[in-house]
VEXDREN-2710 file (C-alpha; in Angstrom, 1 decimal):
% VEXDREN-2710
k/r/px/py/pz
1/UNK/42.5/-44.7/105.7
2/UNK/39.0/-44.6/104.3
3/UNK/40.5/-46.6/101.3
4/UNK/42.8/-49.2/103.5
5/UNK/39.1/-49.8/105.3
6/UNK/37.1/-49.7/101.9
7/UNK/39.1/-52.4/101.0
8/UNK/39.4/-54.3/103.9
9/UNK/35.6/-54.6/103.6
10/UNK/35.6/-55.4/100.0
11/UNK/37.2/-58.6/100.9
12/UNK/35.1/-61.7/99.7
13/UNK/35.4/-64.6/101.8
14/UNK/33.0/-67.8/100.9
15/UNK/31.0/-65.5/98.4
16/UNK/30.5/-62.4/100.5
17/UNK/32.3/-59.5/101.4
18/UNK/33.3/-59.0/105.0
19/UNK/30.7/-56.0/105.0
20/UNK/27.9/-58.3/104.0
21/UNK/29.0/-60.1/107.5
22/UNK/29.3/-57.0/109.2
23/UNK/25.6/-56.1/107.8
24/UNK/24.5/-59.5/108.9
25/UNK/26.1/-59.0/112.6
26/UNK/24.8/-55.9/112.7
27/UNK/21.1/-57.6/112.0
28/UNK/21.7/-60.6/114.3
29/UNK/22.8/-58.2/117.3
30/UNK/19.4/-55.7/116.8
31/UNK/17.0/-59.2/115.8
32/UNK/18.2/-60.7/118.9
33/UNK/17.8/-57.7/121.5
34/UNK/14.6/-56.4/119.9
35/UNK/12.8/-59.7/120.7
36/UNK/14.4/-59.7/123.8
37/UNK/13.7/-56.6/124.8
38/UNK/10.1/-57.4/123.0
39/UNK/9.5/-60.5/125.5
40/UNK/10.3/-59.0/128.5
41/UNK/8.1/-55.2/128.4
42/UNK/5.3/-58.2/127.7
43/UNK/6.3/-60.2/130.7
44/UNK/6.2/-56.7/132.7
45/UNK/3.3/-55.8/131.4
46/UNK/1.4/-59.1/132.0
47/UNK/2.7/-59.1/135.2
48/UNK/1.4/-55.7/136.3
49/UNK/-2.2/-56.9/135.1
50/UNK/-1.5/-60.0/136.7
51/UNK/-1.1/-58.4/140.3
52/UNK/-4.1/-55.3/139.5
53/UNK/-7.1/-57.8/138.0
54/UNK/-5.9/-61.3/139.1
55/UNK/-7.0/-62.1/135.5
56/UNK/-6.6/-66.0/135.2
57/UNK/-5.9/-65.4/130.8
58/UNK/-2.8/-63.1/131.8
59/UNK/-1.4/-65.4/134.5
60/UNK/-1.5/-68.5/131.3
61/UNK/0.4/-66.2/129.1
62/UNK/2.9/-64.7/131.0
63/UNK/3.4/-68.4/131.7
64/UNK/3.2/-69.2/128.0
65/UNK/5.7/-66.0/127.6
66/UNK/8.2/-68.0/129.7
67/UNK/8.5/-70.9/127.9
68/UNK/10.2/-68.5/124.6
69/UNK/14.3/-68.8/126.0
70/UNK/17.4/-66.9/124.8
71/UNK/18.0/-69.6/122.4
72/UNK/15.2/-69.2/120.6
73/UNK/16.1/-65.6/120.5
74/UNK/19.4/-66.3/118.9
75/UNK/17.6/-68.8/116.3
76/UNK/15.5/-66.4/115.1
77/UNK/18.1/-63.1/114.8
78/UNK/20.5/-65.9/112.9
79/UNK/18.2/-67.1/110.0
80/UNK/17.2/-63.5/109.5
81/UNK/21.0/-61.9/109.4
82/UNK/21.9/-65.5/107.3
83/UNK/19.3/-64.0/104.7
84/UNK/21.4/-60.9/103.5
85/UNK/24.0/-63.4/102.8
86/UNK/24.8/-65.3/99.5
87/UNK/24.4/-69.0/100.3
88/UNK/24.6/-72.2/98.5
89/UNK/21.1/-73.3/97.9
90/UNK/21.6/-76.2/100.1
91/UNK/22.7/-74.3/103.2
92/UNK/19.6/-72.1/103.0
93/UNK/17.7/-75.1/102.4
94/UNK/18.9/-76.4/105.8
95/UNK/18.4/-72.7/107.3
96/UNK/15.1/-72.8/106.0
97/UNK/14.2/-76.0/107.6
98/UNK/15.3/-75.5/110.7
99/UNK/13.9/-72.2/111.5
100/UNK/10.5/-73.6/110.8
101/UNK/11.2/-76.8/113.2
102/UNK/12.1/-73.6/115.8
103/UNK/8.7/-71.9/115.3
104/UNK/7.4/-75.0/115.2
105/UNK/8.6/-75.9/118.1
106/UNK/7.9/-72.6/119.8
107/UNK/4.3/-72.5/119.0
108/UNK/4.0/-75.7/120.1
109/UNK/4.8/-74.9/123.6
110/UNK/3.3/-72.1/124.0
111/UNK/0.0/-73.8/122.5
112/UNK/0.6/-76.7/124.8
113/UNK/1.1/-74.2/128.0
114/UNK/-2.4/-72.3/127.2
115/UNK/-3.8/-75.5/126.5
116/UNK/-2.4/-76.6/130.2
117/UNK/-3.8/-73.5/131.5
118/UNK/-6.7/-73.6/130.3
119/UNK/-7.9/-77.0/131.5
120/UNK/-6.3/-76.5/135.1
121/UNK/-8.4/-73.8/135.1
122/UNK/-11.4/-75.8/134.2
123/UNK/-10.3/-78.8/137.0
124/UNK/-10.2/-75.9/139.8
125/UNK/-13.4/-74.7/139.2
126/UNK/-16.0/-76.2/141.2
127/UNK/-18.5/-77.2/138.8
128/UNK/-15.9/-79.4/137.4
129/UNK/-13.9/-80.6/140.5
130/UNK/-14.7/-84.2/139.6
131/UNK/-14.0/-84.2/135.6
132/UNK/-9.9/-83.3/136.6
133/UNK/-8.9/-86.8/135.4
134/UNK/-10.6/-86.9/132.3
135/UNK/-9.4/-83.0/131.6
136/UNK/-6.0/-84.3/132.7
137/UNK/-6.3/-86.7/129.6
138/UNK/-7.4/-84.3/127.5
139/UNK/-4.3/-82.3/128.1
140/UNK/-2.1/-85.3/127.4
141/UNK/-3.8/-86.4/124.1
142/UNK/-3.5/-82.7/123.2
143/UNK/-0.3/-82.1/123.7
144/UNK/0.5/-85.2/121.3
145/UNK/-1.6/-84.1/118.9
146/UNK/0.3/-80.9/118.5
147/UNK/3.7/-82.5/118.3
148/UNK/2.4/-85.3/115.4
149/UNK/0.8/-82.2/113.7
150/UNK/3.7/-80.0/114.0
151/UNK/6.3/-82.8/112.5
152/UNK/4.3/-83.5/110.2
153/UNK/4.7/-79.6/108.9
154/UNK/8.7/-79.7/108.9
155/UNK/8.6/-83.2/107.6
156/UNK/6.5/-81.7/104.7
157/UNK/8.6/-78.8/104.1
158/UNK/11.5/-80.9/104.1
159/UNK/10.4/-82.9/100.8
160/UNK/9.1/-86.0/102.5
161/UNK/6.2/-87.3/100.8
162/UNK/3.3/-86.5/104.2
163/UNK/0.7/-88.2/102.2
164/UNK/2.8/-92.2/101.5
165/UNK/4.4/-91.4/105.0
166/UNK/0.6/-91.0/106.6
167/UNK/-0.5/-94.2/104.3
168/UNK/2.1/-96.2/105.4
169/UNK/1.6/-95.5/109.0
170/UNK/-2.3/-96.1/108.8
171/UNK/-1.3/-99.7/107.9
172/UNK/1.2/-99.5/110.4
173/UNK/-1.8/-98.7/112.7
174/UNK/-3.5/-101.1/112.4
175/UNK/-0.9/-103.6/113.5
176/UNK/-0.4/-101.1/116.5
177/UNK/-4.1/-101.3/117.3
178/UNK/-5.0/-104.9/117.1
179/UNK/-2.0/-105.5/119.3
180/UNK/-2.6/-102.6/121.6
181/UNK/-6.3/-103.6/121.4
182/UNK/-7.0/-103.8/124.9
183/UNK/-5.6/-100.4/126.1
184/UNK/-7.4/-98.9/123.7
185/UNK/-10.5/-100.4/124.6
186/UNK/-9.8/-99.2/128.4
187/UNK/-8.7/-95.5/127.1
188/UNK/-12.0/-95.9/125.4
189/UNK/-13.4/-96.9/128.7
190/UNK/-12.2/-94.1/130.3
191/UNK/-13.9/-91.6/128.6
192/UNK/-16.6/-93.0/128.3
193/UNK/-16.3/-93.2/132.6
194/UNK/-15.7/-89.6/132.4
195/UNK/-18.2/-88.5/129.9
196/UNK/-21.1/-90.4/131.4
197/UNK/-20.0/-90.4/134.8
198/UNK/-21.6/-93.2/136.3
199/UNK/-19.2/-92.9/139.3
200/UNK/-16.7/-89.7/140.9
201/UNK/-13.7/-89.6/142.5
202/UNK/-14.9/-90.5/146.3
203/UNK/-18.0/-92.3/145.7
204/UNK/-18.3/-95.4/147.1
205/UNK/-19.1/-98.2/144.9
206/UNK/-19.8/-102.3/144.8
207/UNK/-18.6/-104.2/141.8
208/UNK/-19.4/-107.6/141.7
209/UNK/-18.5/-108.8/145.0
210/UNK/-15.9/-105.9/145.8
211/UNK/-16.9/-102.6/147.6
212/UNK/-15.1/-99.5/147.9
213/UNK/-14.3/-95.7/147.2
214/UNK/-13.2/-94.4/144.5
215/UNK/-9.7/-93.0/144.4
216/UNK/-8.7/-92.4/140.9
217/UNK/-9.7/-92.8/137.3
218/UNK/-7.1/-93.4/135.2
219/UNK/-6.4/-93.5/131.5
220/UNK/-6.4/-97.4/131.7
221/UNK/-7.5/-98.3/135.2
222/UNK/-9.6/-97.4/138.1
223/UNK/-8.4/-97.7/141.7
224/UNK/-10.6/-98.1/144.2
225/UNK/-9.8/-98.1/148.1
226/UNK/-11.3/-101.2/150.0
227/UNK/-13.2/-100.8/153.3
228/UNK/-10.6/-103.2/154.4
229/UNK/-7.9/-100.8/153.4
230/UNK/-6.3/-102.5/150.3
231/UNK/-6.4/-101.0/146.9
232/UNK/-8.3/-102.7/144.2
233/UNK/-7.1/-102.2/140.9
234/UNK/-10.0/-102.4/137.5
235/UNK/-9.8/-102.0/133.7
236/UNK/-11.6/-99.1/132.6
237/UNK/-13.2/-102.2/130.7
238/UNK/-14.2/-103.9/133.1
239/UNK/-16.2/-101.2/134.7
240/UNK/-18.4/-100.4/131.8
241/UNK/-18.8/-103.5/131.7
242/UNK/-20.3/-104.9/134.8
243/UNK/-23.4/-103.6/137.0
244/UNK/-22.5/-101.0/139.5
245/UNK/-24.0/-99.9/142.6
246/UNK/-23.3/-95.8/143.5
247/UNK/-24.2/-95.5/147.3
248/UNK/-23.2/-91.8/147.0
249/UNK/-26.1/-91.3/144.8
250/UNK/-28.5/-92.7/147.0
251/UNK/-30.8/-90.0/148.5
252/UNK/-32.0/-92.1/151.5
253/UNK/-31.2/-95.8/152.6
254/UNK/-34.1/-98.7/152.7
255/UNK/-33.7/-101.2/155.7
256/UNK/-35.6/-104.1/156.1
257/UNK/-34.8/-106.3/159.2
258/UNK/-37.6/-109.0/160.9
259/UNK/-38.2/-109.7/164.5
260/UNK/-38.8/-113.8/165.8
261/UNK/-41.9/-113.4/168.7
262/UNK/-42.5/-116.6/170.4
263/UNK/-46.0/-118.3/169.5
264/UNK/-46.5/-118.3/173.4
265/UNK/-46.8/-114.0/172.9
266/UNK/-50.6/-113.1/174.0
267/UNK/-52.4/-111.9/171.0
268/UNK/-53.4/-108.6/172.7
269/UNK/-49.4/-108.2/172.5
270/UNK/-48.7/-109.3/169.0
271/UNK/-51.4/-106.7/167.8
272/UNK/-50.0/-103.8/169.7
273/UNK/-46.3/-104.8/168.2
274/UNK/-46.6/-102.9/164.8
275/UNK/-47.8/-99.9/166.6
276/UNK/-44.5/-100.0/169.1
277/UNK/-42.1/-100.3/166.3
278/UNK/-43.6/-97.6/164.6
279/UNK/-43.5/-95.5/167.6
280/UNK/-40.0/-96.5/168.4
281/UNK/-38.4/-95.8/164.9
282/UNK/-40.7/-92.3/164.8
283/UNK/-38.5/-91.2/167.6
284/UNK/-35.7/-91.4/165.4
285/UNK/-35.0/-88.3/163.4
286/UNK/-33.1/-89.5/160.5
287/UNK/-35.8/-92.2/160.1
288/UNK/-39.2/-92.9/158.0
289/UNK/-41.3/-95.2/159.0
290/UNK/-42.6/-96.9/156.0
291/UNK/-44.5/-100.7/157.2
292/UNK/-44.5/-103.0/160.5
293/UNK/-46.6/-106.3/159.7
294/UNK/-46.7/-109.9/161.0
295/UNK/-45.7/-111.5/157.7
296/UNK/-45.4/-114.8/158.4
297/UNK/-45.8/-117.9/160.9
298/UNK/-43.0/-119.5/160.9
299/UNK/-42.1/-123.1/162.4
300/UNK/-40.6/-122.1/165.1
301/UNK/-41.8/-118.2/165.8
302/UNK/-44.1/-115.6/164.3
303/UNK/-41.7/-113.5/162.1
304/UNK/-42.4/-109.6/162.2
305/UNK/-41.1/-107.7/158.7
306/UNK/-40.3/-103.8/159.5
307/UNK/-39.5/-101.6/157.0
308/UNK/-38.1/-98.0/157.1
309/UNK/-35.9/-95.2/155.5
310/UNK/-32.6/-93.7/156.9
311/UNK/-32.6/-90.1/155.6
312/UNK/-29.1/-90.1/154.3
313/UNK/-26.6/-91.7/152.3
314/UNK/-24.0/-92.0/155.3
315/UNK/-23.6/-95.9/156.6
316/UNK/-22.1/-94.7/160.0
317/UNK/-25.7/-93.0/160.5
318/UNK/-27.6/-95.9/159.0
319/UNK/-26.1/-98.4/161.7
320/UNK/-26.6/-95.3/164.5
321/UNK/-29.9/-95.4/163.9
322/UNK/-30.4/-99.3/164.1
323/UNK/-28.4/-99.4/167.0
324/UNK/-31.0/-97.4/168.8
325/UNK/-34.1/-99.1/167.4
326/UNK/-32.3/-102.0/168.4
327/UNK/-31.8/-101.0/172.0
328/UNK/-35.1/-99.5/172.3
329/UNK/-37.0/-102.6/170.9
330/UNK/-34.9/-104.6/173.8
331/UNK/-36.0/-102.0/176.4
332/UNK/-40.0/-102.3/175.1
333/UNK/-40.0/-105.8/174.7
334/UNK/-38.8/-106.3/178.3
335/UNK/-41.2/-103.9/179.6
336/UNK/-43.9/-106.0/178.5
337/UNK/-42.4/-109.3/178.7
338/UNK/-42.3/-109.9/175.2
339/UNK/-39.9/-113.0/174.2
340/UNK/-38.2/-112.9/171.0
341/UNK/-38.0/-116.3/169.7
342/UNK/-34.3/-118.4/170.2
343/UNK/-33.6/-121.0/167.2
344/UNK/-32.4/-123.9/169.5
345/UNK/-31.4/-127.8/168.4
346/UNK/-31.6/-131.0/170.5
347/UNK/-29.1/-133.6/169.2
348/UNK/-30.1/-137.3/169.6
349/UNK/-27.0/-139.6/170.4
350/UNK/-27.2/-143.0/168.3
END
């Protein structure tokens, strides 16, 4: 019996005897539940410290832990158990290859999900609520910089000349670049919007003659929300480009507005005018009063200039607190009979 089975497994099929298969079986089936078996105490284990310390590092790799499937599993046990076996040099040439695209591969994801995690986490945190698009970018470019530097390791292990390959796509490039000129110039942009930050994601801005907040900052354009409700769509370009004006970095809010008095005012009046408007805006606690003067005599009425701050960025405030001034100059002016001048025109028929 011994003998029948001695010889049984003495029999050479492609170059190898069937217990060089049964060797290699016998590899495959331990290679392929070790790392299984391997994967998942890690994933328990991550897990537990996952629930105990609510460490953000082992949430991103038990995450990266989950991208490794079964079929890499069986990859990896089969070019190991193929190695005990005789094989032409082409085959193990092929074997070779691939199992480097698989690590490849493999370490590429797993890269790309800690690179993921990593910025996410960056986006969420406070501090850096307002650079998510730009770190959303980041990811992307990343990730494609991993796979051209990954294929460009199995390409050179696979005999292909890296260094002609790379010349002849820098020429390529160049093509690609001047006819891709003006995407690049708004990815550019984009950083640059990011990096400097001349604007955020909910400030409200005027460029050129359009006005409105700030929705999202793109890789190639900016959309911006109207005050009408329509959404206005720039090149990156475009915007560092052109003169903006941030309202949400203004600290307080300059207003300038005149008043037309009637020359028929008593002067004793028109000299305690500046004092009334600067008691009347005073009363306003979201106010400064900064000036009241007669600046000017007009043609047809003495023009008052009043100057003052709202203490805020907010508009809805800033036209609250004119609306009162406004009342309240109507109410003191009427008080003391004081007229505020009416343009009129008399039209002379031919």
């Amino acid at each position: 019996m011994i003998v029948a089975v001695a010889s049984l497994f003495a029999i050479q099929i492609l170059g190898n005897s069937l217990a060089a298969y049964a060797i290699a079986l016998g590899i495959f089936l331990i290679t392929f539940f070790a790392l299984h078996l391997l994967v998942f105490i890690l994933k328990n284990r991550l897990n537990a410290l996952a629930r105990k310390n609510k460490a953000y590092a082992d949430h991103a790799l038990l995450r990266a832990l989950h991208k490794i499937h079964p079929v890499e599993y069986v990859g990896g046990a089969l070019y190991l158990a193929l190695q005990t076996l005789a094989l032409s040099p082409l085959l193990d040439r092929i074997l070779s290859i691939g199992f480097l695209a698989l690590i490849t591969y493999v370490t590429i994801e797993v890269v790309s999900v800690l690179l993921t995690s990593f910025l996410q986490r960056a986006a969420s945190d406070e501090n850096h609520q307002h650079t998510a698009p730009m770190l959303i970018n980041l990811t992307i470019i990343g990730k494609g910089l991993l796979w051209v530097f990954g294929i460009c390791i199995v390409l050179s292990n696979a005999g292909v000349n890296i260094t002609s390959l790379i010349a002849g796509l820098g020429i390529g490039g160049v093509a690609v670049a001047l006819a891709l000129q003006s995407i690049l110039s708004d990815l550019f942009a984009s950083f640059a919007i990011q990096f400097d930050k001349p604007f955020l994601v909910g400030d409200t801005i005027i460029v050129g003659d359009k006005m409105g907040v700030v929705e999202k900052i793109g890789i190639k354009t900016t959309r911006i929300r109207a005050l009408q409700g329509e959404e206005i769509v720039f090149a990156n370009k475009q915007l560092t480009d052109a003169q903006i004006q941030n309202f949400k970095r203004m600290r307080e809010r300059r207003v300038v507005f005149s008043l037309n008095i009637t020359y028929e005012t008593p002067h004793l009046d028109l000299q305690e005018i500046p004092t009334l408007l600067r008691t009347i805006i005073e009363r306003q606690q979201a106010a400064r009063f900064e000036r009241a003067h007669l600046a000017s005599l007009g043609t047809t009425a003495l023009i008052f200039e009043v100057v003052y701050y709202v203490l805020s960025d907010n508009y809805r405030l800033y036209m609250d607190v004119q609306q009162q001034i406004n009342l309240d100059i109507l109410e003191a002016f009427s008080e003391r009979q004081i007229a505020i001048a009416h343009f009129s025109h008399t039209l002379f028929a031919q």
